[in-house]
N, C-alpha and C positions, 0 to 999 in steps of 0.2 A: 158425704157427697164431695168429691172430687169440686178444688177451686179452676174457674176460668176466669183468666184476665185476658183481655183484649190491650194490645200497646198499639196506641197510634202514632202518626210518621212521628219520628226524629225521640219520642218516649223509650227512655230504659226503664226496664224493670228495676223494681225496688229492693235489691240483692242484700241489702244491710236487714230487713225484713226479715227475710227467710230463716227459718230454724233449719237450721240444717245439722242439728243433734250432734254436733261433735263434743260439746262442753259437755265434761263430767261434775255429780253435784257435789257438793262438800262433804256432804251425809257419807258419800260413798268410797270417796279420799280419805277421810277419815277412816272408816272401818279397814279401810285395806292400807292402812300407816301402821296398823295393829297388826295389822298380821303377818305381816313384810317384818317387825319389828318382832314379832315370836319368833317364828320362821327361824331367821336369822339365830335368835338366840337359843331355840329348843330346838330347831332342825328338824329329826323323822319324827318324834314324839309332839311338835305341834303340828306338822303335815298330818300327821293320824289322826289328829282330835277334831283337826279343818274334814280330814274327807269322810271323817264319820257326821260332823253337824250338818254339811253341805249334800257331801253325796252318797249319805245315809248309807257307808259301805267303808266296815273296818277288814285291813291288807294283813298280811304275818308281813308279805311281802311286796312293796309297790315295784320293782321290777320285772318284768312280761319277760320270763324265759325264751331263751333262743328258739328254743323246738317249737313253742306256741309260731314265734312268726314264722319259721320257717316252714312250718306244716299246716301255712293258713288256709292255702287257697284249697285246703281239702273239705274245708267247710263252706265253698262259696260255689253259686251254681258258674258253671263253665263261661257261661254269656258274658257274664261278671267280672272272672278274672283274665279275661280275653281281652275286654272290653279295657282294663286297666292297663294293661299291657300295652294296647295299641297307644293310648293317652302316655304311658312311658315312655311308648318309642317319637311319638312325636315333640313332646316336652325336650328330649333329648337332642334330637333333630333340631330342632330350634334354638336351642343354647352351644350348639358345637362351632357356630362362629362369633360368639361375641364371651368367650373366656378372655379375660383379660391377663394378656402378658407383660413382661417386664419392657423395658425400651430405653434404651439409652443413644444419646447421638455426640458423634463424635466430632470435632474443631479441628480445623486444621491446624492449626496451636498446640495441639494434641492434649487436651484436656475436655472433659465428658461430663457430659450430663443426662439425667434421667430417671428415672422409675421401679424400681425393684417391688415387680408384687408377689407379696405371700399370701397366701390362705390361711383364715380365721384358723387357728388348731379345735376349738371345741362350738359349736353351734347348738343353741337349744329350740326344737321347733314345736309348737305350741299346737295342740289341732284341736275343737271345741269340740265339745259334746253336746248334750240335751236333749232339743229339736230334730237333732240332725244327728248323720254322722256322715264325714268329709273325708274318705280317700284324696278324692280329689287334691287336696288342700297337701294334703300330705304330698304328694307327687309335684304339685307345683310351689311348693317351698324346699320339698328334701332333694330333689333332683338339680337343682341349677348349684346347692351346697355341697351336693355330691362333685358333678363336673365341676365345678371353683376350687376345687384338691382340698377341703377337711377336712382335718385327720380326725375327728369324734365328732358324730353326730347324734344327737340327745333328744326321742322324742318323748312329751308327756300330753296325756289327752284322759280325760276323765272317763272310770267305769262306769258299768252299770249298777244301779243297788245288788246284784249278786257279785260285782267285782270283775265280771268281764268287759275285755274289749272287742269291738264289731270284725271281726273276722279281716273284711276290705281292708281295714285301719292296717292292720298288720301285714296283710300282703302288699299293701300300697307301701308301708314301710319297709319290705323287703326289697319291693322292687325300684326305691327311691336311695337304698343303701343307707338307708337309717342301722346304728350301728346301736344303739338298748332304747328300750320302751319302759316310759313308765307310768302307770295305771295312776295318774295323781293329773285332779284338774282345779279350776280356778286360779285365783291371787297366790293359793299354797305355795302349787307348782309355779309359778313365776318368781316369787322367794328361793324357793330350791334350786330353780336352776340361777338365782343370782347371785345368793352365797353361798351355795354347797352344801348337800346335808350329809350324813353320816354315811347314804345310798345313794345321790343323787349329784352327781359334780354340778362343779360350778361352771357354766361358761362363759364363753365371751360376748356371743350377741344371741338375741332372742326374736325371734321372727313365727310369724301365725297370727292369723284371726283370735278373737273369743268377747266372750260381755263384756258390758261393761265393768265389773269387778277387775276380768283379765285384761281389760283397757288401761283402767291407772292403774295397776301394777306394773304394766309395762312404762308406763311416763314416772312412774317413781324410784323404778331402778336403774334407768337410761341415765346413763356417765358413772354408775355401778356397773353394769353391762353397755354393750351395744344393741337398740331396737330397729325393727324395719321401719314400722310407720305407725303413727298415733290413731288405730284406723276407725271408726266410727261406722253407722250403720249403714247396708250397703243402699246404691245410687244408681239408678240408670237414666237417661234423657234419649226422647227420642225424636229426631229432626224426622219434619213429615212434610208433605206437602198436598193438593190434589190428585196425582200420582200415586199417591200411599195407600196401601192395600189397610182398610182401617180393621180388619181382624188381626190383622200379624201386626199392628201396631197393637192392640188392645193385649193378643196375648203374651208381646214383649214387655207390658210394663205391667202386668199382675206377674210374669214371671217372677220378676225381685223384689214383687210386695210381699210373696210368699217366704222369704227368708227372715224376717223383720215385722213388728207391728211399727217400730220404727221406720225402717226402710223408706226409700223415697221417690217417686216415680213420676218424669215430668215431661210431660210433652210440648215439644216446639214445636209449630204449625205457621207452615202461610195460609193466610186465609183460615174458616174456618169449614169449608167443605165437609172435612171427613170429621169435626168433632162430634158432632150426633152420634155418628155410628159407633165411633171407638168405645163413648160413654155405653153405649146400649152393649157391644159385643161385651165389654170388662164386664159388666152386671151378669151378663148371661155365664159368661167363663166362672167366674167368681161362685157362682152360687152352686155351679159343678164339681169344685177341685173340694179335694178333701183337706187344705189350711185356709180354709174359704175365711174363717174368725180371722185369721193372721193379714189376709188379702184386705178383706174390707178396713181392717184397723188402718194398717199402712195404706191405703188410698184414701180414706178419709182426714184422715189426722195429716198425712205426708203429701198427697197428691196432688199435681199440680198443672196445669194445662193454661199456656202461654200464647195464645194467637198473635202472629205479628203481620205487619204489613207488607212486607217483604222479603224474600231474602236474606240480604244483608240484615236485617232486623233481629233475623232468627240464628243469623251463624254467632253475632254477634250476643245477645241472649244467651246461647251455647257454653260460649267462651265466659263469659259472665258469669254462670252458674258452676263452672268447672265439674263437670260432675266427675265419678269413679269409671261409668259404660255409658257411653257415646254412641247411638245408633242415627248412623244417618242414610234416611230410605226415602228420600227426595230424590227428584228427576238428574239425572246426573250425577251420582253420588260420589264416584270418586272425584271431580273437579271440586268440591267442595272440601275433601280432605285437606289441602294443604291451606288452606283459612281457619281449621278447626285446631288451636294453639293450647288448650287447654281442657285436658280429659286425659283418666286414668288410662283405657283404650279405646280405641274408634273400630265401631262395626262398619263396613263397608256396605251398603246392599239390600234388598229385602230377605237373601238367604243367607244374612249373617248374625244370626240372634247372640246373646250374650252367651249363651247355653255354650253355644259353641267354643266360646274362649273361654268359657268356666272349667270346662274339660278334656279337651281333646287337641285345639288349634297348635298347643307348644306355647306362646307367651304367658308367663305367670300371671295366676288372676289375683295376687297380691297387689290391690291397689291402693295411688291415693285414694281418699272419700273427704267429704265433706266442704268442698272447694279448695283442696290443699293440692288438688292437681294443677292450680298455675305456678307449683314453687315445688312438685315434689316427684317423685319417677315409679314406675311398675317394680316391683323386684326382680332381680336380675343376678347372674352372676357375679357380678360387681358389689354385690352386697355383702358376698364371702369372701372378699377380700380385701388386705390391705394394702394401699403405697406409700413406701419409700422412699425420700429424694435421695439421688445418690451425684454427689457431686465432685470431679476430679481435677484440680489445679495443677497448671505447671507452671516453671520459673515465669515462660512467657508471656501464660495467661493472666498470670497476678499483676505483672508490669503493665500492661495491658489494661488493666480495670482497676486499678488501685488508687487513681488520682478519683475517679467518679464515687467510690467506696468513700475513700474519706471524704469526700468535699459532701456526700448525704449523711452522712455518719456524724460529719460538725454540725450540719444544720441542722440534726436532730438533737446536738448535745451528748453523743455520744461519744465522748472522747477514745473511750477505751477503745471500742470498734475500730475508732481510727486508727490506734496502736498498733492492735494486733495485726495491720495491715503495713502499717510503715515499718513495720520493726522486719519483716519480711524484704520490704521494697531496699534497707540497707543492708541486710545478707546477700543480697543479689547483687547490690552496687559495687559491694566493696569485694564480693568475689571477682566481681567485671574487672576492679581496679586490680586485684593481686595479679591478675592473668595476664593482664596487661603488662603490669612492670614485669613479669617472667620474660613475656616476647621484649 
Protein backbone atom coordinates (compact mmCIF):
# COMPACT_ATOMS: atom_id res chain seq x y z
CA UNK A 1 0.00 0.00 0.00
CA UNK A 2 1.18 3.24 -1.14
CA UNK A 3 2.54 5.71 2.12
CA UNK A 4 0.61 9.18 2.75
CA UNK A 5 2.09 11.74 4.84
CA UNK A 6 0.15 14.85 5.37
CA UNK A 7 2.79 18.03 6.27
CA UNK A 8 1.36 20.80 8.24
CA UNK A 9 2.26 24.70 7.98
CA UNK A 10 5.79 25.40 8.22
CA UNK A 11 6.73 20.98 8.55
CA UNK A 12 9.35 19.53 6.13
CA UNK A 13 9.40 16.30 5.08
CA UNK A 14 11.85 13.92 6.59
CA UNK A 15 14.30 13.70 3.37
CA UNK A 16 17.18 11.93 5.54
CA UNK A 17 14.38 9.10 5.95
CA UNK A 18 13.89 8.30 2.58
CA UNK A 19 15.55 5.26 0.80
CA UNK A 20 16.05 6.38 -2.16
CA UNK A 21 18.16 3.23 -3.37
CA UNK A 22 21.07 4.77 -4.61
CA UNK A 23 23.71 2.88 -2.06
CA UNK A 24 25.08 -0.21 -3.61
CA UNK A 25 25.66 -3.35 -1.10
CA UNK A 26 29.07 -4.56 -0.31
CA UNK A 27 27.98 -8.17 -1.36
CA UNK A 28 27.75 -6.70 -4.61
CA UNK A 29 31.09 -4.39 -4.80
CA UNK A 30 32.63 -7.04 -3.93
CA UNK A 31 31.58 -9.69 -6.59
CA UNK A 32 32.16 -7.13 -9.24
CA UNK A 33 36.06 -6.04 -7.71
CA UNK A 34 36.30 -9.72 -9.05
CA UNK A 35 35.43 -9.36 -12.00
CA UNK A 36 36.69 -6.13 -13.11
CA UNK A 37 39.93 -7.70 -11.76
CA UNK A 38 39.63 -11.03 -14.31
CA UNK A 39 38.48 -8.87 -17.02
CA UNK A 40 41.44 -6.92 -16.73
CA UNK A 41 43.78 -9.76 -16.47
CA UNK A 42 42.17 -12.67 -18.88
CA UNK A 43 40.17 -10.15 -21.18
CA UNK A 44 37.87 -12.14 -23.94
CA UNK A 45 38.57 -15.56 -22.13
CA UNK A 46 36.92 -14.11 -18.78
CA UNK A 47 34.12 -11.97 -20.75
CA UNK A 48 33.26 -15.64 -22.24
CA UNK A 49 33.09 -17.44 -19.03
CA UNK A 50 30.97 -14.13 -17.44
CA UNK A 51 28.49 -14.23 -20.37
CA UNK A 52 28.12 -17.99 -20.35
CA UNK A 53 27.40 -17.93 -16.18
CA UNK A 54 25.27 -14.69 -16.61
CA UNK A 55 23.71 -14.76 -19.87
CA UNK A 56 23.68 -18.43 -20.37
CA UNK A 57 25.08 -17.68 -24.14
CA UNK A 58 28.52 -18.75 -25.28
CA UNK A 59 29.94 -16.11 -28.53
CA UNK A 60 32.93 -17.55 -31.34
CA UNK A 61 32.36 -13.90 -31.61
CA UNK A 62 31.15 -10.88 -29.38
CA UNK A 63 31.22 -8.41 -32.16
CA UNK A 64 27.74 -7.74 -34.18
CA UNK A 65 28.92 -7.67 -37.79
CA UNK A 66 28.31 -4.58 -39.80
CA UNK A 67 25.70 -6.25 -42.28
CA UNK A 68 23.58 -7.40 -39.06
CA UNK A 69 23.14 -3.51 -38.20
CA UNK A 70 23.00 -2.29 -41.32
CA UNK A 71 20.32 -4.63 -42.59
CA UNK A 72 18.38 -4.18 -39.23
CA UNK A 73 15.52 -2.45 -39.91
CA UNK A 74 14.50 -5.29 -42.42
CA UNK A 75 13.60 -7.19 -39.39
CA UNK A 76 11.37 -4.56 -37.77
CA UNK A 77 7.71 -3.72 -38.50
CA UNK A 78 7.69 -0.23 -40.50
CA UNK A 79 5.80 1.72 -37.60
CA UNK A 80 9.00 0.90 -35.58
CA UNK A 81 11.61 1.90 -37.63
CA UNK A 82 9.65 5.08 -38.57
CA UNK A 83 9.00 5.71 -35.28
CA UNK A 84 12.90 5.68 -34.39
CA UNK A 85 13.73 7.82 -36.98
CA UNK A 86 11.43 10.67 -36.10
CA UNK A 87 12.91 10.18 -32.23
CA UNK A 88 16.35 10.64 -34.36
CA UNK A 89 15.45 13.30 -36.04
CA UNK A 90 14.26 15.23 -33.04
CA UNK A 91 17.10 14.03 -30.53
CA UNK A 92 19.18 15.73 -33.18
CA UNK A 93 17.20 18.77 -33.58
CA UNK A 94 17.68 19.51 -30.12
CA UNK A 95 21.34 19.14 -29.59
CA UNK A 96 22.27 21.24 -32.93
CA UNK A 97 22.51 24.25 -30.69
CA UNK A 98 24.24 23.49 -27.66
CA UNK A 99 27.55 21.64 -29.30
CA UNK A 100 30.13 23.15 -27.43
CA UNK A 101 32.85 25.05 -29.26
CA UNK A 102 36.08 26.36 -28.55
CA UNK A 103 36.22 30.36 -27.48
CA UNK A 104 38.96 32.43 -26.78
CA UNK A 105 38.88 36.24 -25.91
CA UNK A 106 41.24 38.58 -26.80
CA UNK A 107 42.95 41.75 -24.57
CA UNK A 108 43.84 44.69 -25.75
CA UNK A 109 47.31 43.80 -24.49
CA UNK A 110 47.17 41.44 -27.06
CA UNK A 111 47.28 38.46 -25.06
CA UNK A 112 44.29 35.60 -25.06
CA UNK A 113 42.52 33.56 -23.25
CA UNK A 114 40.26 30.59 -23.54
CA UNK A 115 38.90 27.21 -24.34
CA UNK A 116 39.88 24.68 -26.86
CA UNK A 117 37.25 21.83 -26.95
CA UNK A 118 37.97 18.46 -28.34
CA UNK A 119 36.01 15.43 -28.58
CA UNK A 120 36.33 12.20 -26.33
CA UNK A 121 38.35 10.03 -29.44
CA UNK A 122 36.63 6.60 -28.04
CA UNK A 123 33.06 6.44 -26.15
CA UNK A 124 31.67 3.35 -24.65
CA UNK A 125 27.81 3.32 -24.58
CA UNK A 126 26.24 0.66 -22.32
CA UNK A 127 22.49 -0.23 -23.13
CA UNK A 128 20.77 -2.83 -20.75
CA UNK A 129 19.02 -5.81 -21.45
CA UNK A 130 16.73 -8.34 -19.60
CA UNK A 131 13.24 -6.67 -18.78
CA UNK A 132 13.63 -4.64 -21.65
CA UNK A 133 15.16 -3.79 -24.54
CA UNK A 134 16.04 0.23 -25.11
CA UNK A 135 16.50 1.63 -28.56
CA UNK A 136 15.64 4.47 -27.12
CA UNK A 137 18.53 4.60 -24.63
CA UNK A 138 20.71 4.00 -27.52
CA UNK A 139 19.54 7.09 -29.47
CA UNK A 140 19.64 9.31 -26.53
CA UNK A 141 23.21 8.60 -25.47
CA UNK A 142 24.77 7.65 -29.05
CA UNK A 143 23.41 10.73 -30.87
CA UNK A 144 24.41 13.91 -28.62
CA UNK A 145 28.28 11.47 -28.78
CA UNK A 146 27.85 11.40 -32.28
CA UNK A 147 27.03 15.49 -32.85
CA UNK A 148 30.07 16.05 -29.97
CA UNK A 149 32.70 14.90 -33.12
CA UNK A 150 33.81 10.98 -31.58
CA UNK A 151 35.79 9.59 -33.54
CA UNK A 152 34.91 5.80 -32.09
CA UNK A 153 31.84 4.95 -30.75
CA UNK A 154 31.51 1.49 -28.87
CA UNK A 155 28.37 0.01 -28.23
CA UNK A 156 27.84 -3.15 -25.79
CA UNK A 157 24.44 -4.52 -24.61
CA UNK A 158 23.77 -8.05 -23.54
CA UNK A 159 22.28 -11.05 -25.94
CA UNK A 160 19.67 -13.23 -25.78
CA UNK A 161 20.26 -16.99 -24.52
CA UNK A 162 20.61 -17.76 -28.43
CA UNK A 163 23.07 -14.75 -28.68
CA UNK A 164 21.10 -12.29 -30.57
CA UNK A 165 20.48 -8.78 -30.30
CA UNK A 166 16.77 -7.00 -30.57
CA UNK A 167 16.76 -5.83 -34.20
CA UNK A 168 15.55 -1.78 -32.75
CA UNK A 169 18.95 -2.11 -30.77
CA UNK A 170 20.84 -2.02 -33.90
CA UNK A 171 18.99 -0.01 -36.12
CA UNK A 172 18.94 2.57 -33.25
CA UNK A 173 22.68 2.08 -33.39
CA UNK A 174 22.69 2.79 -36.90
CA UNK A 175 20.86 5.57 -36.91
CA UNK A 176 22.72 6.97 -33.62
CA UNK A 177 26.18 6.37 -35.58
CA UNK A 178 27.21 3.95 -33.23
CA UNK A 179 30.40 2.71 -35.14
CA UNK A 180 30.88 -1.69 -33.55
CA UNK A 181 28.37 -3.50 -31.47
CA UNK A 182 29.13 -5.73 -29.16
CA UNK A 183 26.82 -8.68 -27.97
CA UNK A 184 28.64 -8.66 -24.05
CA UNK A 185 26.55 -7.30 -21.00
CA UNK A 186 26.93 -6.66 -17.34
CA UNK A 187 30.19 -5.71 -15.14
CA UNK A 188 32.08 -7.92 -18.07
CA UNK A 189 31.40 -5.56 -20.63
CA UNK A 190 32.17 -2.42 -18.36
CA UNK A 191 35.76 -4.09 -17.68
CA UNK A 192 36.18 -4.44 -21.35
CA UNK A 193 35.41 -1.41 -22.32
CA UNK A 194 37.75 -0.03 -19.33
CA UNK A 195 40.76 -1.95 -20.08
CA UNK A 196 40.53 -3.31 -23.41
CA UNK A 197 40.30 -6.74 -24.34
CA UNK A 198 41.81 -8.79 -27.04
CA UNK A 199 38.24 -7.56 -29.22
CA UNK A 200 36.97 -4.94 -27.38
CA UNK A 201 38.93 -1.43 -27.03
CA UNK A 202 39.46 0.50 -24.35
CA UNK A 203 37.76 3.75 -24.04
CA UNK A 204 37.67 6.89 -22.55
CA UNK A 205 34.32 7.52 -20.90
CA UNK A 206 31.39 5.07 -20.47
CA UNK A 207 27.85 6.34 -20.28
CA UNK A 208 24.26 4.08 -20.32
CA UNK A 209 21.89 2.98 -17.84
CA UNK A 210 22.03 -0.91 -16.54
CA UNK A 211 21.71 -2.94 -12.69
CA UNK A 212 23.01 -2.72 -10.25
CA UNK A 213 26.12 -5.11 -11.02
CA UNK A 214 26.59 -2.48 -14.33
CA UNK A 215 26.15 0.49 -11.47
CA UNK A 216 29.38 -0.31 -9.43
CA UNK A 217 31.18 -1.31 -12.28
CA UNK A 218 30.77 1.87 -13.49
CA UNK A 219 31.80 3.81 -9.89
CA UNK A 220 34.82 1.33 -9.89
CA UNK A 221 36.42 2.18 -12.97
CA UNK A 222 35.58 6.13 -12.96
CA UNK A 223 39.26 7.75 -12.96
CA UNK A 224 40.15 4.49 -15.06
CA UNK A 225 37.66 5.72 -17.39
CA UNK A 226 35.27 8.72 -17.56
CA UNK A 227 31.40 7.97 -16.28
CA UNK A 228 28.10 9.98 -17.05
CA UNK A 229 26.25 9.38 -13.79
CA UNK A 230 26.12 6.94 -10.77
CA UNK A 231 22.62 6.34 -11.87
CA UNK A 232 20.25 4.52 -9.51
CA UNK A 233 16.67 3.21 -9.98
CA UNK A 234 14.51 5.43 -11.91
CA UNK A 235 12.21 8.36 -10.15
CA UNK A 236 9.34 10.47 -11.11
CA UNK A 237 7.39 13.09 -8.69
CA UNK A 238 4.35 14.51 -9.53
CA UNK A 239 3.18 18.10 -8.40
CA UNK A 240 -0.71 18.14 -8.47
CA UNK A 241 -3.19 20.05 -7.15
CA UNK A 242 -7.33 20.23 -7.16
CA UNK A 243 -7.03 20.97 -10.84
CA UNK A 244 -5.20 17.63 -11.54
CA UNK A 245 -6.92 15.38 -13.60
CA UNK A 246 -6.21 12.23 -10.95
CA UNK A 247 -6.32 9.50 -13.84
CA UNK A 248 -3.22 11.07 -15.87
CA UNK A 249 -1.70 11.51 -12.52
CA UNK A 250 -2.27 7.90 -11.47
CA UNK A 251 -1.14 6.65 -15.00
CA UNK A 252 2.11 8.90 -14.70
CA UNK A 253 3.41 7.43 -11.79
CA UNK A 254 2.72 3.51 -12.45
CA UNK A 255 4.24 4.55 -15.71
CA UNK A 256 7.83 4.32 -13.97
CA UNK A 257 6.86 1.89 -11.39
CA UNK A 258 6.79 -0.39 -14.43
CA UNK A 259 10.61 -0.12 -15.25
CA UNK A 260 11.82 -1.05 -11.58
CA UNK A 261 10.44 -2.98 -8.39
CA UNK A 262 12.85 -0.44 -7.18
CA UNK A 263 11.64 2.38 -8.92
CA UNK A 264 10.15 5.26 -7.07
CA UNK A 265 7.01 7.24 -7.57
CA UNK A 266 5.82 10.16 -5.44
CA UNK A 267 3.23 12.49 -5.42
CA UNK A 268 3.10 16.22 -4.25
CA UNK A 269 -0.31 17.33 -3.73
CA UNK A 270 -2.11 20.54 -2.13
CA UNK A 271 -4.56 19.48 -0.34
CA UNK A 272 -5.81 16.17 -0.47
CA UNK A 273 -8.85 16.34 -2.99
CA UNK A 274 -7.66 14.16 -5.84
CA UNK A 275 -5.70 11.56 -3.42
CA UNK A 276 -8.63 8.98 -3.15
CA UNK A 277 -8.91 8.86 -6.70
CA UNK A 278 -5.41 8.52 -7.79
CA UNK A 279 -4.93 5.63 -5.07
CA UNK A 280 -8.19 3.85 -6.76
CA UNK A 281 -7.26 4.79 -10.58
CA UNK A 282 -3.27 3.26 -9.88
CA UNK A 283 -5.11 -0.09 -8.47
CA UNK A 284 -7.46 -0.33 -11.20
CA UNK A 285 -4.51 0.56 -14.01
CA UNK A 286 -2.03 -1.80 -12.22
CA UNK A 287 -4.06 -4.90 -12.13
CA UNK A 288 -4.45 -4.20 -16.12
CA UNK A 289 -0.91 -3.71 -17.40
CA UNK A 290 0.97 -6.80 -18.15
CA UNK A 291 4.23 -5.81 -15.40
CA UNK A 292 1.44 -5.38 -12.95
CA UNK A 293 4.14 -7.75 -10.27
CA UNK A 294 6.87 -4.99 -11.08
CA UNK A 295 4.03 -1.92 -10.58
CA UNK A 296 2.76 -3.18 -7.36
CA UNK A 297 6.31 -3.94 -6.01
CA UNK A 298 7.62 -0.57 -6.83
CA UNK A 299 4.54 1.33 -5.36
CA UNK A 300 4.43 -0.44 -2.40
CA UNK A 301 8.00 -0.74 -1.18
CA UNK A 302 8.77 2.88 -3.20
CA UNK A 303 5.53 4.84 -3.19
CA UNK A 304 5.03 7.86 -1.81
CA UNK A 305 2.18 10.49 -1.52
CA UNK A 306 3.07 13.99 0.25
CA UNK A 307 -0.07 16.25 1.01
CA UNK A 308 1.04 19.68 1.78
CA UNK A 309 -0.59 22.75 2.77
CA UNK A 310 0.12 24.79 0.18
CA UNK A 311 1.96 25.76 -2.59
CA UNK A 312 5.08 26.74 -1.60
CA UNK A 313 4.97 23.66 0.62
CA UNK A 314 4.85 21.51 -2.35
CA UNK A 315 7.42 23.26 -4.68
CA UNK A 316 9.47 23.18 -1.85
CA UNK A 317 8.96 19.39 -0.93
CA UNK A 318 9.80 19.11 -4.80
CA UNK A 319 13.09 20.57 -4.62
CA UNK A 320 13.76 18.50 -1.45
CA UNK A 321 13.32 15.39 -2.91
CA UNK A 322 15.27 16.24 -6.12
CA UNK A 323 14.01 13.65 -8.06
CA UNK A 324 15.09 12.25 -11.91
CA UNK A 325 11.10 13.43 -13.80
CA UNK A 326 9.49 16.25 -12.42
CA UNK A 327 5.86 16.52 -13.59
CA UNK A 328 4.25 19.53 -12.60
CA UNK A 329 0.25 19.41 -13.65
CA UNK A 330 -0.92 22.15 -11.06
CA UNK A 331 -3.12 25.20 -12.06
CA UNK A 332 -0.50 27.36 -13.69
CA UNK A 333 2.18 25.28 -14.42
CA UNK A 334 4.67 26.94 -16.12
CA UNK A 335 4.73 29.90 -13.53
CA UNK A 336 5.97 27.38 -11.32
CA UNK A 337 8.81 26.14 -13.45
CA UNK A 338 11.32 28.69 -12.56
CA UNK A 339 10.95 27.84 -8.45
CA UNK A 340 11.44 24.07 -9.41
CA UNK A 341 15.73 24.28 -8.80
CA UNK A 342 16.16 20.69 -8.57
CA UNK A 343 15.11 17.69 -10.89
CA UNK A 344 16.59 15.65 -13.54
CA UNK A 345 13.77 17.19 -16.15
CA UNK A 346 10.59 19.18 -15.70
CA UNK A 347 7.38 18.11 -17.50
CA UNK A 348 5.39 21.02 -18.10
CA UNK A 349 1.53 20.40 -18.39
CA UNK A 350 -1.20 17.68 -18.18
CA UNK A 351 0.08 16.65 -21.90
CA UNK A 352 3.43 16.28 -20.99
CA UNK A 353 4.02 12.78 -19.60
CA UNK A 354 7.54 11.51 -18.92
CA UNK A 355 6.92 9.03 -21.88
CA UNK A 356 7.37 11.87 -23.93
CA UNK A 357 10.86 12.78 -23.01
CA UNK A 358 11.81 9.22 -22.61
CA UNK A 359 11.47 9.10 -26.45
CA UNK A 360 10.80 11.51 -28.86
CA UNK A 361 11.09 15.28 -27.19
CA UNK A 362 15.18 15.56 -28.29
CA UNK A 363 16.57 16.14 -24.49
CA UNK A 364 18.36 13.03 -23.28
CA UNK A 365 16.62 10.90 -20.71
CA UNK A 366 20.07 10.18 -19.19
CA UNK A 367 19.48 11.49 -15.76
CA UNK A 368 20.41 12.37 -12.31
CA UNK A 369 18.41 9.86 -9.96
CA UNK A 370 18.37 9.51 -6.50
CA UNK A 371 18.52 13.21 -5.17
CA UNK A 372 21.91 13.86 -6.95
CA UNK A 373 19.77 16.28 -9.15
CA UNK A 374 20.68 19.24 -6.90
CA UNK A 375 24.49 18.98 -7.70
CA UNK A 376 24.28 17.05 -11.08
CA UNK A 377 23.11 17.63 -15.10
CA UNK A 378 21.04 15.59 -17.95
CA UNK A 379 23.57 14.25 -20.36
CA UNK A 380 24.36 16.41 -23.04
CA UNK A 381 26.84 17.10 -25.50
CA UNK A 382 29.05 18.47 -23.17
CA UNK A 383 29.71 15.07 -21.95
CA UNK A 384 31.61 14.20 -25.14
CA UNK A 385 33.85 16.53 -24.76
CA UNK A 386 36.83 17.93 -23.30
CA UNK A 387 38.44 21.71 -22.35
CA UNK A 388 41.34 23.13 -22.61
CA UNK A 389 42.63 26.31 -21.10
CA UNK A 390 44.65 27.88 -23.64
CA UNK A 391 46.48 30.83 -22.43
CA UNK A 392 48.72 33.57 -24.32
CA UNK A 393 51.05 36.19 -22.71
CA UNK A 394 52.77 39.04 -24.00
CA UNK A 395 55.84 41.32 -22.79
CA UNK A 396 52.94 43.70 -21.68
CA UNK A 397 50.54 41.32 -20.23
CA UNK A 398 53.19 39.77 -17.82
CA UNK A 399 54.41 43.38 -16.67
CA UNK A 400 51.04 43.98 -16.03
CA UNK A 401 50.23 41.03 -13.55
CA UNK A 402 53.38 39.98 -12.24
CA UNK A 403 53.60 42.07 -9.18
CA UNK A 404 49.90 40.47 -8.07
CA UNK A 405 51.49 36.81 -9.36
CA UNK A 406 54.19 37.19 -7.01
CA UNK A 407 52.88 38.90 -4.06
CA UNK A 408 50.03 35.49 -4.09
CA UNK A 409 52.71 33.14 -5.01
CA UNK A 410 54.79 34.54 -1.54
CA UNK A 411 51.74 34.35 0.52
CA UNK A 412 51.38 30.98 -0.46
CA UNK A 413 55.03 30.06 0.06
CA UNK A 414 55.71 29.53 -3.25
CA UNK A 415 58.73 30.95 -3.92
CA UNK A 416 59.49 29.20 -7.17
CA UNK A 417 56.15 30.51 -8.80
CA UNK A 418 57.41 33.81 -7.84
CA UNK A 419 60.61 33.11 -9.92
CA UNK A 420 59.58 32.04 -12.87
CA UNK A 421 57.74 35.38 -13.03
CA UNK A 422 60.37 37.77 -12.01
CA UNK A 423 63.01 36.20 -13.94
CA UNK A 424 60.76 37.31 -16.96
CA UNK A 425 59.90 40.78 -15.33
CA UNK A 426 64.18 41.45 -15.65
CA UNK A 427 64.37 40.23 -19.41
CA UNK A 428 61.95 42.81 -20.09
CA UNK A 429 63.55 45.44 -17.89
CA UNK A 430 66.84 45.18 -19.08
CA UNK A 431 65.75 44.84 -22.73
CA UNK A 432 63.76 48.20 -21.83
CA UNK A 433 67.26 49.56 -20.44
CA UNK A 434 69.55 48.29 -23.69
CA UNK A 435 66.94 50.18 -25.99
CA UNK A 436 67.26 52.90 -24.21
CA UNK A 437 71.05 53.34 -23.96
CA UNK A 438 70.92 52.62 -28.18
CA UNK A 439 68.45 55.76 -28.43
Amino acid sequence: MIQVITLEEDEELDYDSMDRNGSIDESVMESVRAILADVKERGDEAVSEYSVKFDKVKLKNFRVPDEMVENSDRYLEAKVSLALEDAAESIRAFHEGDIPRSTFKMREDGSMVGYKVSPLKTVGLYVPGGRASYPSTVLMNGIPASMAGVDRLVMVTPPSSKGSIDPALLYAAKLAGVDDVYAVGGAQAIAALAYGTETIPKVDKIVGPGNVFVAAAKSLVSGTVGIDLQAGPTEVLVMADETSDPRLVAADLISQAEHDPNASCYLVTVGDAIVEDVIKYMDEMIEEAPRKEIMRESIDNNGLIVVCPNVQSAVDTANGIAPEHLQVMMKNPMELVGKINNAGAVFVGKWSPVAIGDYIAGPSHTLPTSGTARFSNPLTTDDFVKKTSVIFYTEESIMRDAEAVVAIADSEGFRGHAVSVEERVKIIEEAAKDQNSED
